[in-house]
C-alpha positions as CSV (number, residue, x, y, z in Angstrom):
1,X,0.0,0.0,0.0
2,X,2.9,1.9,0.9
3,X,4.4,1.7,-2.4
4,X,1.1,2.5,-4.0
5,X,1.3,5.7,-2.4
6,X,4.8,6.7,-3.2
7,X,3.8,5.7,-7.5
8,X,0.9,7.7,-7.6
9,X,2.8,10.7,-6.1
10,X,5.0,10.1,-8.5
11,X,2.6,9.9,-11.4
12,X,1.4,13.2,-10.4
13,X,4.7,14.9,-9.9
14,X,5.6,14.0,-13.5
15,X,2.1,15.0,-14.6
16,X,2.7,18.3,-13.5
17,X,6.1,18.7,-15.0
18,X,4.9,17.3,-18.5
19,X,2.0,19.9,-18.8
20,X,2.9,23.0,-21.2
21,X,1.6,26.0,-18.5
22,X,0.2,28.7,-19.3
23,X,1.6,31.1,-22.1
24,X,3.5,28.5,-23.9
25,X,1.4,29.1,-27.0
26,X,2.0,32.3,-27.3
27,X,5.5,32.0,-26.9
28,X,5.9,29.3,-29.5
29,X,3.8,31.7,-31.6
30,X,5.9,35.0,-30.8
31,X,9.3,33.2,-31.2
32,X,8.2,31.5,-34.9
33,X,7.0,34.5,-35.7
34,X,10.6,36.3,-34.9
35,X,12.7,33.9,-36.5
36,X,10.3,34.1,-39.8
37,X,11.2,37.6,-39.6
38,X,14.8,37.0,-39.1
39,X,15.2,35.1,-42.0
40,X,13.5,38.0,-44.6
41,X,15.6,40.2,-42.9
42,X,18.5,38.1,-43.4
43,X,17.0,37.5,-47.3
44,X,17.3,41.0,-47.9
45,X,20.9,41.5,-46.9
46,X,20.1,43.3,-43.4
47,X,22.2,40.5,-41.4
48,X,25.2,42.6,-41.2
49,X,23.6,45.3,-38.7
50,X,24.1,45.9,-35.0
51,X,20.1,45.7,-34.9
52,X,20.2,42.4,-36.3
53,X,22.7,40.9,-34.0
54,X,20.8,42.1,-31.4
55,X,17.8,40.4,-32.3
56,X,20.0,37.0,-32.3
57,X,20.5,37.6,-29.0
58,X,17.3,38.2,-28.0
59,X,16.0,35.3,-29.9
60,X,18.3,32.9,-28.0
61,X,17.4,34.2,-25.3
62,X,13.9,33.5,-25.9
63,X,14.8,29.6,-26.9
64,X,16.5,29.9,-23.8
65,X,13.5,30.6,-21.5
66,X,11.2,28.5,-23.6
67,X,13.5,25.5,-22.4
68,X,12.9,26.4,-18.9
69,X,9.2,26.7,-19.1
70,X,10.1,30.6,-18.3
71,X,7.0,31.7,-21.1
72,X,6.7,34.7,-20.1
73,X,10.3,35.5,-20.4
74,X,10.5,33.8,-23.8
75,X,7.3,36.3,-25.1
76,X,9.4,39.2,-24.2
77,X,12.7,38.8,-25.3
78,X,10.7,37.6,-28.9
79,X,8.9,40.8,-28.8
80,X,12.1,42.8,-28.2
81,X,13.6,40.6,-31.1
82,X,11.1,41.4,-33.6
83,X,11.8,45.3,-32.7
84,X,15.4,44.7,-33.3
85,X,14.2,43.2,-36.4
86,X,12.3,45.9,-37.7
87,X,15.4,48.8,-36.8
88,X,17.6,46.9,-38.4
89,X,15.1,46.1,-42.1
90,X,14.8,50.1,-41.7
91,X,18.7,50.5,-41.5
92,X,19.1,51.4,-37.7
């Protein structure tokens, strides 16, 4: 019975670790969405810029924090990516 006890605490500690939380949609979302714009911006010859680099950053960052279920962290850095993205398409 013992033993019973300890699996099914253990079942539901796992659960808990397996489910997505909240905001992981919208960080998946945010972060595609980034990169997509990274790689027109990279298209169109813009990867050479200080803004662009930046947004590399930020972007890791973001894949960073997705990896430690840290969603909220992973929306912001890919919204402070897509600014850098859009300075450096209009040369900043």
């Amino acid at each position: 019975m013992k033993n019973l006890g300890i699996l099914l605490l253990g079942s539901l500690i796992l659960a808990g670790c397996a489910s997505p939380g909240p905001g992981k949609a919208d960080c998946d979302s945010q972060v595609s969405t980034a990169w997509q714009a990274l790689d027109m911006a990279k298209a169109e010859g813009m990867a050479g810029g200080v803004s662009y680099s930046q947004a590399v950053v930020f972007l890791t960052a973001a894949k960073a924090d997705k990896s430690m279920s840290s969603y909220g962290g992973c929306t912001d850095s890919a919204k402070k990516a897509r600014f850098y993205i859009s300075e450096s398409r209009a040369g900043r």
